[in-house]
C-alpha positions as CSV (number, residue, x, y, z in Angstrom):
1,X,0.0,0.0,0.0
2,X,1.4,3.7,-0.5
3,X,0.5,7.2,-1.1
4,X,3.0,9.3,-2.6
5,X,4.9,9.3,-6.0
6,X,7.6,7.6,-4.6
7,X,5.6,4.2,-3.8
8,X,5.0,3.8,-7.5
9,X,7.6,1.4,-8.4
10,X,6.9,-0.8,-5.3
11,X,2.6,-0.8,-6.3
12,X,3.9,-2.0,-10.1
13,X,5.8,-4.7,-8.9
14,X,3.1,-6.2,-6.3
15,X,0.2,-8.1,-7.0
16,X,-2.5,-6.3,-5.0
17,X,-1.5,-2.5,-5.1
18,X,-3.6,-0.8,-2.8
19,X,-3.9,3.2,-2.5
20,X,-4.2,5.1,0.6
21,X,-8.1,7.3,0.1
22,X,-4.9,10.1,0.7
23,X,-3.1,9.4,-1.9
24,X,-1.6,11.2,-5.1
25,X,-4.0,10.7,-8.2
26,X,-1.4,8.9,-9.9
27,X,-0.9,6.6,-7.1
28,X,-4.8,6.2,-6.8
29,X,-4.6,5.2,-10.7
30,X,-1.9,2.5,-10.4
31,X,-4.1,0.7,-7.7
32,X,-6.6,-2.2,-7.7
33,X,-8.3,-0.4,-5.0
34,X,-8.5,2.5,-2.6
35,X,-8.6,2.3,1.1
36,X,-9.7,5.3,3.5
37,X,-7.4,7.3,4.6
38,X,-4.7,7.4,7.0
39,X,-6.9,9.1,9.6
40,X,-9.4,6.8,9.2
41,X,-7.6,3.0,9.7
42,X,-7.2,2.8,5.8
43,X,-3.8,0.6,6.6
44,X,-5.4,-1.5,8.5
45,X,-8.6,-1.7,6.5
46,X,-5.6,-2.5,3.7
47,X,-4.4,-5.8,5.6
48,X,-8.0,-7.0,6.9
49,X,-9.2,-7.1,3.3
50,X,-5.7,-9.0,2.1
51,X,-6.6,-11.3,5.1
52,X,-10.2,-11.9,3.6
């Protein structure tokens, strides 16, 4: 999971890139899906729904 410019090369190589509901447009684009943000337990939303 990331939100900034810099986690780009990291969602690319994964399987399951996840965006932070905060994160940069572009991030938000290379995703499979959006989680809220970090304010509002978007990380862990992020690993419940990998644990699903």
């Amino acid at each position: 999971m990331g939100d900034s410019a810099n986690d780009l090369e990291m969602l690319q190589a994964v399987g399951c890139p996840i965006a932070m509901g905060n994160a940069a447009p572009q991030v938000q684009a290379a995703a499979a899906r959006t989680v809220a943000d970090n304010s509002h337990d978007g990380a862990a939303q992020a690993i419940l729904s990998c644990l699903e």
